[in-house]
GUKOL-924727 format. One record per residue (C-alpha): residue number from 1; x, y, z. Coordinates in Angstrom, 2 decimals. Example, Ala and Ser with C-alpha at 12.3 -4.5 7.8 and 13.67 -1.06 7.14 Angstrom:
residues 2
<rec resi="1" px="12.30" py="-4.50" pz="7.80"/>
<rec resi="2" px="13.67" py="-1.06" pz="7.14"/>
This chain:
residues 115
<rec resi="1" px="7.64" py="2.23" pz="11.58"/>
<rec resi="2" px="4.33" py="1.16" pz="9.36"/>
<rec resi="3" px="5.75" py="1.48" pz="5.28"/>
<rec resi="4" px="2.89" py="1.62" pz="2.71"/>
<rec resi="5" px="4.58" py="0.58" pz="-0.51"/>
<rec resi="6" px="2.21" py="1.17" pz="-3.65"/>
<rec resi="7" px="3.55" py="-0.53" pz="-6.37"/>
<rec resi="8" px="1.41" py="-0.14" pz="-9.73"/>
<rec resi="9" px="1.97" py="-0.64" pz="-13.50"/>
<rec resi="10" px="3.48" py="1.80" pz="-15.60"/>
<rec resi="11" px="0.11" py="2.18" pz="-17.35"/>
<rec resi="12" px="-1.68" py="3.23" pz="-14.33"/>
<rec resi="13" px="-0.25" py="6.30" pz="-14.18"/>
<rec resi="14" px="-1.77" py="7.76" pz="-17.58"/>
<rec resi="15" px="-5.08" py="7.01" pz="-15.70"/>
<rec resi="16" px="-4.53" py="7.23" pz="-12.11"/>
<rec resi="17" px="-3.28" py="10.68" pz="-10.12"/>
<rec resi="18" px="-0.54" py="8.41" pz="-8.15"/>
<rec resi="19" px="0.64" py="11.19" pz="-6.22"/>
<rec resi="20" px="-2.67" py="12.23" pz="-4.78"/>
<rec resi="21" px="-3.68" py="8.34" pz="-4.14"/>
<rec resi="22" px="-0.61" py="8.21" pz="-2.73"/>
<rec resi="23" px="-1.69" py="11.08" pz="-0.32"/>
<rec resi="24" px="-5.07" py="9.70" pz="0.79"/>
<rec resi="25" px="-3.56" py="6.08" pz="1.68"/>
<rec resi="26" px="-0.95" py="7.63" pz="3.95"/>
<rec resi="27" px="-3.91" py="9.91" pz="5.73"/>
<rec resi="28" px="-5.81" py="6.56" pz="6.20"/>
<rec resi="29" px="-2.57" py="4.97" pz="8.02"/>
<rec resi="30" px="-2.16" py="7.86" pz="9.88"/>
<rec resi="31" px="-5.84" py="8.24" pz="10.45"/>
<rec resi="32" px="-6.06" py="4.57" pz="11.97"/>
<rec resi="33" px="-4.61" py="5.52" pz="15.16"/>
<rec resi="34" px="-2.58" py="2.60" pz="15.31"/>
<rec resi="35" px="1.06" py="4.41" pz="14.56"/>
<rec resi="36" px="3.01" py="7.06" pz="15.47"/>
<rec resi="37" px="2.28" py="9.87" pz="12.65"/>
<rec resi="38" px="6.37" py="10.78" pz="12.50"/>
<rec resi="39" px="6.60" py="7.34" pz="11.93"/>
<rec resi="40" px="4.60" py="6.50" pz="9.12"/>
<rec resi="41" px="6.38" py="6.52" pz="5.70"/>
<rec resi="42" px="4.31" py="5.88" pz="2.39"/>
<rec resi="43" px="6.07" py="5.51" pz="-1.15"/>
<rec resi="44" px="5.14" py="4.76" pz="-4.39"/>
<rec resi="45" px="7.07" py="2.74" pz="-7.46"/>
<rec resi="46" px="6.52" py="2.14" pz="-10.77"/>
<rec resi="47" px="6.62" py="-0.58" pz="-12.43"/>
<rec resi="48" px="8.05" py="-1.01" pz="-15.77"/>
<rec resi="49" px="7.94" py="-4.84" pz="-16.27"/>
<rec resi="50" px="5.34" py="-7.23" pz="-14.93"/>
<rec resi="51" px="3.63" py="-10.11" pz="-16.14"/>
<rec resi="52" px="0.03" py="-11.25" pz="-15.11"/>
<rec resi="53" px="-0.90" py="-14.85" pz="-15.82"/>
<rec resi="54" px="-0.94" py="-15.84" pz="-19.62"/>
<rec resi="55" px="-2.06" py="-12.15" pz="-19.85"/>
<rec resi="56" px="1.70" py="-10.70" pz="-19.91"/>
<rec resi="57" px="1.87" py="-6.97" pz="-19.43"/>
<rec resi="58" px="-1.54" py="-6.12" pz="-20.94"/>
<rec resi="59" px="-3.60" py="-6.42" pz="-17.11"/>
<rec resi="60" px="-2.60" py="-2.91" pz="-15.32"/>
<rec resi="61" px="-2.23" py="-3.52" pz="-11.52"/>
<rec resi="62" px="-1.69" py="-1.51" pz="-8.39"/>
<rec resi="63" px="-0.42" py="-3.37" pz="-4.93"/>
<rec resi="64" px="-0.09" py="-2.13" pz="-1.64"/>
<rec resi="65" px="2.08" py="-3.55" pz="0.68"/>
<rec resi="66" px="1.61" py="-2.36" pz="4.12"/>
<rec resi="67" px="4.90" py="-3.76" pz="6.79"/>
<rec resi="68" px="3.87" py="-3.49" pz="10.07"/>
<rec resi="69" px="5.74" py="-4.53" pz="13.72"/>
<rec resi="70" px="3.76" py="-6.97" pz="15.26"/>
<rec resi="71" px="1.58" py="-6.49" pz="17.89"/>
<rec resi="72" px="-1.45" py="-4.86" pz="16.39"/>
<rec resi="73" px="-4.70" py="-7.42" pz="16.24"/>
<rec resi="74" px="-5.73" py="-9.40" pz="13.03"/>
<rec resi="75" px="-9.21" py="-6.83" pz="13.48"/>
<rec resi="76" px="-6.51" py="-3.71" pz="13.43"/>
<rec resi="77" px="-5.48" py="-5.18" pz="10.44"/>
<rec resi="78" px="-8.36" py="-6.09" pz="8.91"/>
<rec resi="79" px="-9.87" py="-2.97" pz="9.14"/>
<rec resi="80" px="-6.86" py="-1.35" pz="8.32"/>
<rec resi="81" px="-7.03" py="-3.47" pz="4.99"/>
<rec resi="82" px="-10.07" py="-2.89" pz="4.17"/>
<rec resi="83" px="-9.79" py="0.80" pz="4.84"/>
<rec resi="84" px="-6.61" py="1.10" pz="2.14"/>
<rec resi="85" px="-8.56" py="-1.02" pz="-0.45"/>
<rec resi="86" px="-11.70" py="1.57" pz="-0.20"/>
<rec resi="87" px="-9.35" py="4.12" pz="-0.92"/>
<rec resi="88" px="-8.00" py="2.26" pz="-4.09"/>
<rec resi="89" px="-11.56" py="1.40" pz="-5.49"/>
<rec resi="90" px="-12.52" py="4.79" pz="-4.74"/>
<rec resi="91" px="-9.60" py="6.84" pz="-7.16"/>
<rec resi="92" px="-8.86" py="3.24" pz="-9.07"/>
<rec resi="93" px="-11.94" py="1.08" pz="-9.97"/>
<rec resi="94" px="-11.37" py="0.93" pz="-13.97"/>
<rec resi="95" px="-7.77" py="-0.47" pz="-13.04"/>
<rec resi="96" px="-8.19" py="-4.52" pz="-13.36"/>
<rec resi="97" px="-6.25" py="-5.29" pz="-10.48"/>
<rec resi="98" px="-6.25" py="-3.87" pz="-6.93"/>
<rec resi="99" px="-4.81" py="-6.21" pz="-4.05"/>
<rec resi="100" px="-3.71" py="-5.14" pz="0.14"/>
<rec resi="101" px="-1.32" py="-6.67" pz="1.97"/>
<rec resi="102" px="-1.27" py="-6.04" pz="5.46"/>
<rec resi="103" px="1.84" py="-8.27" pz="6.67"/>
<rec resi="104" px="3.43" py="-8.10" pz="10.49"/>
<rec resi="105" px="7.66" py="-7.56" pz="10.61"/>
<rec resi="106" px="9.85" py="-9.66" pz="13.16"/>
<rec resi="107" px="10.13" py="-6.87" pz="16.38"/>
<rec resi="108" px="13.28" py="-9.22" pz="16.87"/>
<rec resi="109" px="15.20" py="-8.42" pz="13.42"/>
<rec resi="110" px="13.83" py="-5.24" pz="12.87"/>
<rec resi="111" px="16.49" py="-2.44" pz="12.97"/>
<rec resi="112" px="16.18" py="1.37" pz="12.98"/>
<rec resi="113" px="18.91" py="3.99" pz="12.90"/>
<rec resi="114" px="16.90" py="7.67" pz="13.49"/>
<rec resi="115" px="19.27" py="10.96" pz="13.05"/>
């Protein structure tokens, strides 16, 4: 069920080989042994309008949110933060911002249709 969402700004991608970061953040999900590997799904979007502080569109970003059931411990998830944001620093260091989210999903509203 985990969903890595990489959201970045439209000027990353002149810069930044999305598709491959994209690649190597999913592997680290997968390679946490916390999910099921059919399970995980990783996607990235592009951002064509943001504003940053007083700063407008001018600071380049990328943002991973990373939706999780419950159940896994705040260390799980701490090391599974850390692990996507040495990823990012690794491919992404000359971008000026790089934030990880690692956020836990109601069990109890979550739905899932499989075909």
């Amino acid at each position: 069920m985990p969903n890595l969402v990489l959201e970045y700004s439209n000027s990353v991608d002149e810069r930044v080989n999305v598709q491959g970061l994209l690649e190597d953040l999913h592997k680290v999900a997968i390679g946490t042994g916390l999910f099921d590997v059919a399970s995980v799904k990783s996607r990235a979007l592009r951002c064509h309008h943001w504003l940053v502080g007083d700063e407008g569109d001018s600071v380049d970003f990328i943002h991973i949110n990373f939706d999780l059931l419950s159940g896994r411990t705040p260390e799980q998830k701490r090391d599974l933060s850390r692990a996507l944001m040495t990823v990012l620093q690794e491919q992404a260091s000359h971008v000026r911002s790089l934030t990880v989210n690692v956020r836990d999903m109601d069990i109890d509203c979550f739905q899932k249709v499989v075909n």
